[in-house]
ZATIZA-999838 format. One record per atom (N, C-alpha, C): residue in three letters; x, y, z; residue number from 1; atom name. Coordinates in nm, 3 decimals, decimal comma. Layout:
% ZATIZA-999838
> ala; X; Y; Z; NUM; CA
...
% end
This chain:
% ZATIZA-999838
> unk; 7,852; 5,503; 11,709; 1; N
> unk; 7,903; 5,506; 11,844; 1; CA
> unk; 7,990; 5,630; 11,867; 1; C
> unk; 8,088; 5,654; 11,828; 2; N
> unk; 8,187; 5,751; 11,798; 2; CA
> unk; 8,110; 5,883; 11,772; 2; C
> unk; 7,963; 5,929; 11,701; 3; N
> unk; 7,860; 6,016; 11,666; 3; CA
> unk; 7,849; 6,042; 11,838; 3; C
> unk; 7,762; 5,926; 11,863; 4; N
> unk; 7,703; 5,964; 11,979; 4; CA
> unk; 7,821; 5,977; 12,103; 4; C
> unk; 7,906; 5,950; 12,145; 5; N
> unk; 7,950; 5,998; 12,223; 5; CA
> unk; 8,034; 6,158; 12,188; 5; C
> unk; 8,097; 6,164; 12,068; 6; N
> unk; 8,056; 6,329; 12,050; 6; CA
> unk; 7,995; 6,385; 12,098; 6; C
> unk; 7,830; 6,343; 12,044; 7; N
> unk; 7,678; 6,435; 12,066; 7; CA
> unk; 7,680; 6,414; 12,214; 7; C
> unk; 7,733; 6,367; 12,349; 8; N
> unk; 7,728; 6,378; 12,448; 8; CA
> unk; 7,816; 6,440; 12,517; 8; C
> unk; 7,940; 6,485; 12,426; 9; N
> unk; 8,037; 6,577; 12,483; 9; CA
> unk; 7,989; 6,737; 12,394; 9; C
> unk; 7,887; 6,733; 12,355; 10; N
> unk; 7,837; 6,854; 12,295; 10; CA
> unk; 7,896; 6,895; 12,202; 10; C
> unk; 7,907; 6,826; 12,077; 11; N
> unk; 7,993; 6,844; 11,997; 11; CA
> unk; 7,920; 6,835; 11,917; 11; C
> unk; 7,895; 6,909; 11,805; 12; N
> unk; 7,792; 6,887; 11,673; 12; CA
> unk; 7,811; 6,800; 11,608; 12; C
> unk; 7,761; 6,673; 11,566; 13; N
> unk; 7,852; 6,604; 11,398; 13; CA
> unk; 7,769; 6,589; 11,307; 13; C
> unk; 7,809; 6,554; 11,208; 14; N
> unk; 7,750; 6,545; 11,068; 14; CA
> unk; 7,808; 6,408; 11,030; 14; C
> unk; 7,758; 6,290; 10,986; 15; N
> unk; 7,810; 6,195; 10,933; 15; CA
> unk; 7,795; 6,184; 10,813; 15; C
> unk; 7,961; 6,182; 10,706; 16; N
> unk; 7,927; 6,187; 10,570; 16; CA
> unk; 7,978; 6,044; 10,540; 16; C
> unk; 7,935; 6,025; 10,412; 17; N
> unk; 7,958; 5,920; 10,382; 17; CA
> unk; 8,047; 5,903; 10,259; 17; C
> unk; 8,134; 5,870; 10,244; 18; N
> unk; 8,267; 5,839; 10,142; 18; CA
> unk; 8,222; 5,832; 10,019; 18; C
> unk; 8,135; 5,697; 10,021; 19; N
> unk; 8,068; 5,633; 9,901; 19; CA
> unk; 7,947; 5,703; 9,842; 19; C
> unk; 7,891; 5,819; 9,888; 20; N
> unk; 7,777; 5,905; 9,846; 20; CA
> unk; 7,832; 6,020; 9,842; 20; C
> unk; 7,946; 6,048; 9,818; 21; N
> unk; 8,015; 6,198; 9,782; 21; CA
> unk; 8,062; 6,165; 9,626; 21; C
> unk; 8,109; 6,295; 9,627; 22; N
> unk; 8,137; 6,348; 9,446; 22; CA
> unk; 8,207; 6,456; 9,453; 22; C
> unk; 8,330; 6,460; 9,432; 23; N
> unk; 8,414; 6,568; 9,442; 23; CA
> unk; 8,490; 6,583; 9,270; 23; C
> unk; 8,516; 6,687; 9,279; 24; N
> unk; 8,667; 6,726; 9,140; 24; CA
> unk; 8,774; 6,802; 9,187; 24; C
> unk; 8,843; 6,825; 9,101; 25; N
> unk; 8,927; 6,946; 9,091; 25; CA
> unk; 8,873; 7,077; 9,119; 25; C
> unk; 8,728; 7,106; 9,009; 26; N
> unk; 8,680; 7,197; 9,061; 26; CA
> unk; 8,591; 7,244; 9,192; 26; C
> unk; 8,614; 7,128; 9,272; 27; N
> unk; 8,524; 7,182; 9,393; 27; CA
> unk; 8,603; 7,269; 9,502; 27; C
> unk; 8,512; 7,339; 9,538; 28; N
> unk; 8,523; 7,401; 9,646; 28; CA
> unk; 8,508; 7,310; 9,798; 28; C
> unk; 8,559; 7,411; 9,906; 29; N
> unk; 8,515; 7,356; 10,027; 29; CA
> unk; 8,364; 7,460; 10,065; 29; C
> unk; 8,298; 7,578; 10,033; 30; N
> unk; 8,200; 7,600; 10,020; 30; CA
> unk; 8,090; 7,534; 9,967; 30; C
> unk; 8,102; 7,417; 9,855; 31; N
> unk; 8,032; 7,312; 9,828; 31; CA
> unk; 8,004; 7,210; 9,916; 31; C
> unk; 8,020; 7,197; 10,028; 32; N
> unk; 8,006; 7,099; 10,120; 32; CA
> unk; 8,009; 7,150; 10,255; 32; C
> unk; 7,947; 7,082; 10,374; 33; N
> unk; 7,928; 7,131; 10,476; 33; CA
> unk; 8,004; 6,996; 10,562; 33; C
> unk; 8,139; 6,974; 10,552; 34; N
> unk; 8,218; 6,873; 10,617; 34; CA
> unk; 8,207; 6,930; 10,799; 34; C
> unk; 8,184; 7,018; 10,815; 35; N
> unk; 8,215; 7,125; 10,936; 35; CA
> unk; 8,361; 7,142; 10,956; 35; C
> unk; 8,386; 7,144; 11,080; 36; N
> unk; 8,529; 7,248; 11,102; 36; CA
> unk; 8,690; 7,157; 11,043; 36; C
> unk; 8,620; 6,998; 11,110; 37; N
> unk; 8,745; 6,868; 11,112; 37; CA
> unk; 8,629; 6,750; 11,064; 37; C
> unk; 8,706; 6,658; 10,963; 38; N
> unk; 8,657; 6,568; 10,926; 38; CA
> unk; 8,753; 6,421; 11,043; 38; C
> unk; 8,694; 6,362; 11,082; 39; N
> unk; 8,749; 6,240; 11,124; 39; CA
> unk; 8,733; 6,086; 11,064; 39; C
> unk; 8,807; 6,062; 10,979; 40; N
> unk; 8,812; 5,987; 10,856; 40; CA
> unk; 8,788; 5,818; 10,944; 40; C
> unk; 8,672; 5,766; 10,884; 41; N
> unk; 8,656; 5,663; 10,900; 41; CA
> unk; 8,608; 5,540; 10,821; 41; C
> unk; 8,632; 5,569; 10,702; 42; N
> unk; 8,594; 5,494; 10,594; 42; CA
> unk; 8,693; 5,310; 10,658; 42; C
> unk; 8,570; 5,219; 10,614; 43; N
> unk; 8,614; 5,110; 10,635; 43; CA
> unk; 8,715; 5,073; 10,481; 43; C
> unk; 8,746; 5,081; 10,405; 44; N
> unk; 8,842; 5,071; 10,312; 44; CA
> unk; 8,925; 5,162; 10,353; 44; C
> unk; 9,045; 5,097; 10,303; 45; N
> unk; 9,167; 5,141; 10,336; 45; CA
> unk; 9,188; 5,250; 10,211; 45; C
> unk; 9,174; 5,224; 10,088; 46; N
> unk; 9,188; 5,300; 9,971; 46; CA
> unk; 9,064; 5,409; 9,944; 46; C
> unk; 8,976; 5,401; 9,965; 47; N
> unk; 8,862; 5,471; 9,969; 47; CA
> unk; 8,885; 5,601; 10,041; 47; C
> unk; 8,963; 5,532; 10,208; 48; N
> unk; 8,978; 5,627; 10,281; 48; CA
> unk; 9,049; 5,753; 10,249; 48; C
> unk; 9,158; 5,663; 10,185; 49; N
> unk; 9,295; 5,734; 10,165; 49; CA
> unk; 9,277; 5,825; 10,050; 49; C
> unk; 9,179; 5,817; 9,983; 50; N
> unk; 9,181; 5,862; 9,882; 50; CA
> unk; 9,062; 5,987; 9,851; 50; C
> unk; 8,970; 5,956; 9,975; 51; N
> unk; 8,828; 6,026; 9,992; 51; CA
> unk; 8,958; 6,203; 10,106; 51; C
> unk; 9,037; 6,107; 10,174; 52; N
> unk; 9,098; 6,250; 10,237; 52; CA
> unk; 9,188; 6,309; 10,136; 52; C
> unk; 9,273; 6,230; 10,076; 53; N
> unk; 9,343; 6,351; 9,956; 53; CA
> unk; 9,214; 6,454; 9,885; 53; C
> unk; 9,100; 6,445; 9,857; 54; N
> unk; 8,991; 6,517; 9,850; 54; CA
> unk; 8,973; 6,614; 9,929; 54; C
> unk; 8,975; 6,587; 10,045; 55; N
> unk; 8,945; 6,665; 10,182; 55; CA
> unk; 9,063; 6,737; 10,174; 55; C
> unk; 9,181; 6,683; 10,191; 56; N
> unk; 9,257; 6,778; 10,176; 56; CA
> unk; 9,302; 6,894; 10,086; 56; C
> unk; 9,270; 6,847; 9,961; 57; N
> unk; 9,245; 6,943; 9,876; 57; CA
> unk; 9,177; 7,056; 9,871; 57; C
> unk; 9,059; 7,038; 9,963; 58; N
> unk; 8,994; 7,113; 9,971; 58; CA
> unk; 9,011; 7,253; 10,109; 58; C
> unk; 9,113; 7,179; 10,165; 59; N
> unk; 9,180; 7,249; 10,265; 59; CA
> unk; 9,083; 7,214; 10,409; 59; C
> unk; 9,043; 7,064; 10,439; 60; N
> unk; 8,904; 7,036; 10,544; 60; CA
> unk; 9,047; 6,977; 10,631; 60; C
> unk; 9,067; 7,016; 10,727; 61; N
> unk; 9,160; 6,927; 10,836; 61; CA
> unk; 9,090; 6,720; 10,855; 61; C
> unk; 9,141; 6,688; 10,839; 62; N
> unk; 9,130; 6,554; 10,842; 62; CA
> unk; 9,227; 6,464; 10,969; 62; C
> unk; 9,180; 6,399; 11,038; 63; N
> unk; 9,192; 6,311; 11,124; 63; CA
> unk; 9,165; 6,135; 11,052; 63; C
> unk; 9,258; 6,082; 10,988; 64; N
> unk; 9,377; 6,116; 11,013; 64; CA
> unk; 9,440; 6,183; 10,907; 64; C
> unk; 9,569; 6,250; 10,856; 65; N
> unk; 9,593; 6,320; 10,738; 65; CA
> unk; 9,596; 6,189; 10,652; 65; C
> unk; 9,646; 6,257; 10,503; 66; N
> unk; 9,632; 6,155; 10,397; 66; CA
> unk; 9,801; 6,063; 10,446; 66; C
> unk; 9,885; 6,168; 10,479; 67; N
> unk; 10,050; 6,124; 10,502; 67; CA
> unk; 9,986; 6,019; 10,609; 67; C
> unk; 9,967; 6,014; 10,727; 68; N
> unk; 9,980; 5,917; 10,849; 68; CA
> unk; 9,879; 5,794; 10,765; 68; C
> unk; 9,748; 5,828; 10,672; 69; N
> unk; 9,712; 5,727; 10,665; 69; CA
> unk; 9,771; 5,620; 10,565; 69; C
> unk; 9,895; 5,692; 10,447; 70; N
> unk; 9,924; 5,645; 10,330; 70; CA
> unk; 10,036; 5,567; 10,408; 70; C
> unk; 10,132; 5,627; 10,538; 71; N
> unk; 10,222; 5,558; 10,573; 71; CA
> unk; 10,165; 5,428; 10,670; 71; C
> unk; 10,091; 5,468; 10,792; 72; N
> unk; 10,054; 5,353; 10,815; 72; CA
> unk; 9,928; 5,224; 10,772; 72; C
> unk; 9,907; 5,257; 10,679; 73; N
> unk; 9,830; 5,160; 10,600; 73; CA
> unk; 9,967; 5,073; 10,499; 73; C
> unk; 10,039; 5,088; 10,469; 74; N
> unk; 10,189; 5,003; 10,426; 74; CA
> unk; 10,240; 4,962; 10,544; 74; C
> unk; 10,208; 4,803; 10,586; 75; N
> unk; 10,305; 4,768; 10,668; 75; CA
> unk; 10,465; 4,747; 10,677; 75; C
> unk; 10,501; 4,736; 10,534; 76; N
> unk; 10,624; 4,769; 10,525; 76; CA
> unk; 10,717; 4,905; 10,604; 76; C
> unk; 10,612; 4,991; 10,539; 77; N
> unk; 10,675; 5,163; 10,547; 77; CA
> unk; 10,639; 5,196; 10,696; 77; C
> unk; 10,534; 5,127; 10,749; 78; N
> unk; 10,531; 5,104; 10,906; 78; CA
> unk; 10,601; 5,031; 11,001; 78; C
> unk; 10,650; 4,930; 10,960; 79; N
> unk; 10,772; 4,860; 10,989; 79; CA
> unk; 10,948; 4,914; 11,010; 79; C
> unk; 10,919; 4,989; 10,925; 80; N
> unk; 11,031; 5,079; 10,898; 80; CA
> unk; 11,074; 5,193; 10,966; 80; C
> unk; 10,965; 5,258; 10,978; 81; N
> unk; 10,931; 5,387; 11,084; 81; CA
> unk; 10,962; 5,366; 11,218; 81; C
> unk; 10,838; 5,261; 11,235; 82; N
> unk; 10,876; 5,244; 11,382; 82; CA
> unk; 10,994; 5,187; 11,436; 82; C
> unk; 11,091; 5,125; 11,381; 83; N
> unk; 11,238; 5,072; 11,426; 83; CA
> unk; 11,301; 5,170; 11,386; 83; C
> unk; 11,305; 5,280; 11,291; 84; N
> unk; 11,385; 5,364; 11,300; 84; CA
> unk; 11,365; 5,498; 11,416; 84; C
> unk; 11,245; 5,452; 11,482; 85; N
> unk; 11,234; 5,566; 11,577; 85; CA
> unk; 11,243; 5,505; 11,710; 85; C
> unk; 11,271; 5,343; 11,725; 86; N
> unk; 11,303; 5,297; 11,847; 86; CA
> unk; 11,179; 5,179; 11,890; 86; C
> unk; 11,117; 5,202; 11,843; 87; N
> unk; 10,958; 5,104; 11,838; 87; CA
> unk; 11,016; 4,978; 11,895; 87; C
> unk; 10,991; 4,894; 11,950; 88; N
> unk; 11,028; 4,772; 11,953; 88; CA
> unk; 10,896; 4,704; 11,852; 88; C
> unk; 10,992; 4,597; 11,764; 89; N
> unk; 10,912; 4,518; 11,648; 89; CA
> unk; 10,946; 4,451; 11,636; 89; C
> unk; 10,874; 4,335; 11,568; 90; N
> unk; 10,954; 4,219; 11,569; 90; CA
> unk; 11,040; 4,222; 11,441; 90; C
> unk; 11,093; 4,105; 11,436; 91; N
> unk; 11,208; 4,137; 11,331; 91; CA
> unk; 11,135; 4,098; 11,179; 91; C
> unk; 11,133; 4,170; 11,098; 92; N
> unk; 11,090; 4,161; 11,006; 92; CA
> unk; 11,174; 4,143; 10,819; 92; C
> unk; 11,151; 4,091; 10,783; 93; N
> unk; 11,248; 4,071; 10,637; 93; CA
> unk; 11,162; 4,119; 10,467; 93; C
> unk; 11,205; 4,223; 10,385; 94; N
> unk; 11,126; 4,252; 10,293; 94; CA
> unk; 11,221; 4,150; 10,172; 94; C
> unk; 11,136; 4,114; 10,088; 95; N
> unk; 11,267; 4,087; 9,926; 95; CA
> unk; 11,107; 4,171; 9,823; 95; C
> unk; 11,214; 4,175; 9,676; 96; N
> unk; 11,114; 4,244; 9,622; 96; CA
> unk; 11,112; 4,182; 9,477; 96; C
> unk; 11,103; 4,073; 9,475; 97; N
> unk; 11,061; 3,980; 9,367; 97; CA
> unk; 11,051; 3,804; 9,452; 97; C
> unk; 10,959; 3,770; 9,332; 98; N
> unk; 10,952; 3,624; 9,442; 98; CA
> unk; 11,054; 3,564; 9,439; 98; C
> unk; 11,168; 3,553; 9,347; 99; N
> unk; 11,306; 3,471; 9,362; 99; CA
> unk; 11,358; 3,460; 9,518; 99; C
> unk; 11,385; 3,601; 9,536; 100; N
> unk; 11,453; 3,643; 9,630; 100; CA
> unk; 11,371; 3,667; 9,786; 100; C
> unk; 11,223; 3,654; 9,755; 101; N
> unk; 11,139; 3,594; 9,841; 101; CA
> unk; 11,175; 3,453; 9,888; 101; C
> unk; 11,182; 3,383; 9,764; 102; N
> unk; 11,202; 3,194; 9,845; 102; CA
> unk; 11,356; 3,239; 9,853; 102; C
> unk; 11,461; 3,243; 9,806; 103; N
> unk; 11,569; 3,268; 9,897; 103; CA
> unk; 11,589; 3,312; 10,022; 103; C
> unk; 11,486; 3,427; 10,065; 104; N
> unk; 11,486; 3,436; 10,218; 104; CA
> unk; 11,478; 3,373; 10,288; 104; C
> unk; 11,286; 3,309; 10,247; 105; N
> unk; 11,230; 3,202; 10,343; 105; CA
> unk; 11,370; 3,113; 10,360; 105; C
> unk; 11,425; 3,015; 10,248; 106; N
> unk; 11,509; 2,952; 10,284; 106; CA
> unk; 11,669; 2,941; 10,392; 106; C
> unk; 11,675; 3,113; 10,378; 107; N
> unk; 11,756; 3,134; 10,477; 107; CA
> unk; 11,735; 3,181; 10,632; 107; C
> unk; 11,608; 3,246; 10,611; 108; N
> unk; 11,563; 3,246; 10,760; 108; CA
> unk; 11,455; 3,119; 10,817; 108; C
> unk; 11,432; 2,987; 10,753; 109; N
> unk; 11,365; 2,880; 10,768; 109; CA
> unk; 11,269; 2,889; 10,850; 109; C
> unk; 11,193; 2,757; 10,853; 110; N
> unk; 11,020; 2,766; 10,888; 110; CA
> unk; 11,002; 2,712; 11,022; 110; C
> unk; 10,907; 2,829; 11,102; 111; N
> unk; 10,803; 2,839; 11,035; 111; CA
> unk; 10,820; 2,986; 11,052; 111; C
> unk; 10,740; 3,023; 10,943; 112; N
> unk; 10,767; 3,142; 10,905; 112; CA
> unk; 10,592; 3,223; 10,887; 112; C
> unk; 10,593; 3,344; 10,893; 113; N
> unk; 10,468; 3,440; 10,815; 113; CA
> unk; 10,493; 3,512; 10,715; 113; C
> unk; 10,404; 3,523; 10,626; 114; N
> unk; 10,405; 3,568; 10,538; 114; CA
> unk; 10,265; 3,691; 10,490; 114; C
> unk; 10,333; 3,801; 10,510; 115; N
> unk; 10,180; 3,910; 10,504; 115; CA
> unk; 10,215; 4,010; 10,381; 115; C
> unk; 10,104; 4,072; 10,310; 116; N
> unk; 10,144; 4,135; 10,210; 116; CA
> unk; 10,076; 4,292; 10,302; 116; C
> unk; 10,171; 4,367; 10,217; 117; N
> unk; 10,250; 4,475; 10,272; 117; CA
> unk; 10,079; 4,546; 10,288; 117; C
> unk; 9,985; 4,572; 10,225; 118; N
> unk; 9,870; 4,647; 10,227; 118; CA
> unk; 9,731; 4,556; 10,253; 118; C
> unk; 9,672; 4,570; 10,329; 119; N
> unk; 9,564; 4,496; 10,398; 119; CA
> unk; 9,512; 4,507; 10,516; 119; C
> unk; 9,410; 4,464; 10,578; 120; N
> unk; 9,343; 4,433; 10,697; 120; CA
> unk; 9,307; 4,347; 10,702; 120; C
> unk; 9,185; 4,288; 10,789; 121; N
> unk; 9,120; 4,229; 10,873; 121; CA
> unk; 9,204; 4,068; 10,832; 121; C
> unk; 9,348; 4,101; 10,842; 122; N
> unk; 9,413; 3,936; 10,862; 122; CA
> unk; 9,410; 3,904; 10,714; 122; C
> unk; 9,332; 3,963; 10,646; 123; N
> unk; 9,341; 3,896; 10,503; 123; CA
> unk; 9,470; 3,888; 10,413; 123; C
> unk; 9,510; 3,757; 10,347; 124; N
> unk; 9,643; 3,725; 10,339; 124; CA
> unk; 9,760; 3,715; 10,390; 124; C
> unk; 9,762; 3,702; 10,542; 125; N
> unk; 9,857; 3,654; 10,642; 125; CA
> unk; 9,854; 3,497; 10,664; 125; C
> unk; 9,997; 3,441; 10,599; 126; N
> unk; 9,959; 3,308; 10,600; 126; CA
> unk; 10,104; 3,279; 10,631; 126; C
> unk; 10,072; 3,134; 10,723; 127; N
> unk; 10,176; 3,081; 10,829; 127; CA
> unk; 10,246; 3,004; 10,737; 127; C
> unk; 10,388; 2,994; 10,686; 128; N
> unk; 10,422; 2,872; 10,606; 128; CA
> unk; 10,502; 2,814; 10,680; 128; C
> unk; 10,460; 2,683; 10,665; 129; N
> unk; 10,553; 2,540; 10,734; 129; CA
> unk; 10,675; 2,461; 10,646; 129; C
> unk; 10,610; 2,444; 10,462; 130; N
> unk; 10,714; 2,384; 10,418; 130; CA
> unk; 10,727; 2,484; 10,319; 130; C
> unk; 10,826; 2,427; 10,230; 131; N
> unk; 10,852; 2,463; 10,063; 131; CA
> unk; 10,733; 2,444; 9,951; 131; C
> unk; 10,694; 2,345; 9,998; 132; N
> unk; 10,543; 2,333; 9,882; 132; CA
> unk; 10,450; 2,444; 9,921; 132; C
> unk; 10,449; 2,482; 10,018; 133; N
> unk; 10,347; 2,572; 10,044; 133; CA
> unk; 10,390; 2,687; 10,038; 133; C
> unk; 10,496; 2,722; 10,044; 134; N
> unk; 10,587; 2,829; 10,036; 134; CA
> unk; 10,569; 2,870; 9,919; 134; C
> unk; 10,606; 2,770; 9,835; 135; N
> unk; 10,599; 2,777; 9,686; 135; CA
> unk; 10,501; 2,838; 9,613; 135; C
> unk; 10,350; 2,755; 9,671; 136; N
> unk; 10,223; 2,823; 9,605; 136; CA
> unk; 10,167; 2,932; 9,655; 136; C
> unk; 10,161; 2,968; 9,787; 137; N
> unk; 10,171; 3,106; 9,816; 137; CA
> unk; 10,239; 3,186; 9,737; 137; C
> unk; 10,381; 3,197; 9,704; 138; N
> unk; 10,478; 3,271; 9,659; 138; CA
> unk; 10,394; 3,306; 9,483; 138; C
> unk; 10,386; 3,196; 9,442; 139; N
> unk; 10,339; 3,161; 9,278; 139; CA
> unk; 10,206; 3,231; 9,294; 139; C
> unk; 10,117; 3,233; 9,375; 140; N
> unk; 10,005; 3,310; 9,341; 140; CA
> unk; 9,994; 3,462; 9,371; 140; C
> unk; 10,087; 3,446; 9,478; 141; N
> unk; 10,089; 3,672; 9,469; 141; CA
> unk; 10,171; 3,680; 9,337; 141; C
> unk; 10,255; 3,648; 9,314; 142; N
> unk; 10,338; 3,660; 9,165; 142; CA
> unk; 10,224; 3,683; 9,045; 142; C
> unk; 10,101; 3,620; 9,055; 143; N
> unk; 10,042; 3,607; 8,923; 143; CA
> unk; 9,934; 3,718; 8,949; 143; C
> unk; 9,891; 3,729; 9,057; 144; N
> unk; 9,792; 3,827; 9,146; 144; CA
> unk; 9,831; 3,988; 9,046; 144; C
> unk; 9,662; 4,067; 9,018; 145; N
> unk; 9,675; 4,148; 8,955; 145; CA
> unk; 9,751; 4,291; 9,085; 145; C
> unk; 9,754; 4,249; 9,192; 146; N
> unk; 9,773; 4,381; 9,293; 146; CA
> unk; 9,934; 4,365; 9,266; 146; C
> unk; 9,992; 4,540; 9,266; 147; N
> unk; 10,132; 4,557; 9,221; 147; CA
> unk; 10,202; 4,572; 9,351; 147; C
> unk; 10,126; 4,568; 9,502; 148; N
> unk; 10,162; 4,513; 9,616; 148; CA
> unk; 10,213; 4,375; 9,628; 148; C
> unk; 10,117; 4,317; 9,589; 149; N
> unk; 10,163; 4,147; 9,634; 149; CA
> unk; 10,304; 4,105; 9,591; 149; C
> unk; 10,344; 4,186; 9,506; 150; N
> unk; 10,485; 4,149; 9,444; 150; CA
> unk; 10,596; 4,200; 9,544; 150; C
> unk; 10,569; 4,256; 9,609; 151; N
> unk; 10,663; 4,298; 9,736; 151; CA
> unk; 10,638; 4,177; 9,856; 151; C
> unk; 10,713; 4,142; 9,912; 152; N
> unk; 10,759; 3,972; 10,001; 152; CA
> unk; 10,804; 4,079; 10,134; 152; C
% end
């Protein structure tokens, strides 16, 4: 979609694909024909982020840079930003071990959300009502191999 309305504002594109590239250290940007600006659209969040530190390396302008995508892909570090620049947000609470996770919940009481700091499509945003559930939510990002989930 995004191709074709380009190709109707007369705009050349090339659609590459994240997952069928191969880059190093030693590549060049003469090795590839990205054209002038890449506009990063990889459906992974890490793929993305990680296919433009490439691009950038290579000195290819990227839409979005690796900085805007590394910051706003952390909802935390997005959370943060935007209230320090005036954003209106809702009020939000970090702890950074689960102890001090259920100490929060308990002091700011239910019902409460609970989202881990790196994700999309809603995945792992979960509404807690009591302490039991609080609990096993809490107990399974704790055991969870991602070194995100340990951030509350």
């Amino acid at each position: 979609m995004l191709q074709e309305q380009a190709s109707k504002m007369g705009c050349d594109t090339t659609v590459v694909d994240a997952k069928t590239s191969q880059l190093s250290t030693e590549s060049k940007r003469d090795d590839f024909d990205f054209g002038d600006v890449v506009l990063e659209r990889c459906v992974s969040y890490f793929r993305g982020l990680h296919f433009t530190a490439c691009l950038e390396f290579l000195d290819v302008p990227v839409i979005n840079s690796y900085d805007v995508a590394d910051r706003c892909g952390n909802k935390m570090v997005t959370s943060l930003l935007l209230k320090k620049h005036g954003v209106p947000t809702p009020k939000t609470y970090f702890a950074f071990s689960s102890e001090e996770a259920a100490n929060l919940i308990n002091k700011v009481g239910f019902p409460i959300v609970i989202k881990p700091i790196i994700g999309s499509w809603g995945r792992g945003i979960l509404p807690l009502r009591d302490y039991d559930t609080t609990e096993a939510i809490i107990e399974m990002r704790n055991i969870s191999d991602g070194s995100h989930d340990r951030i509350y």
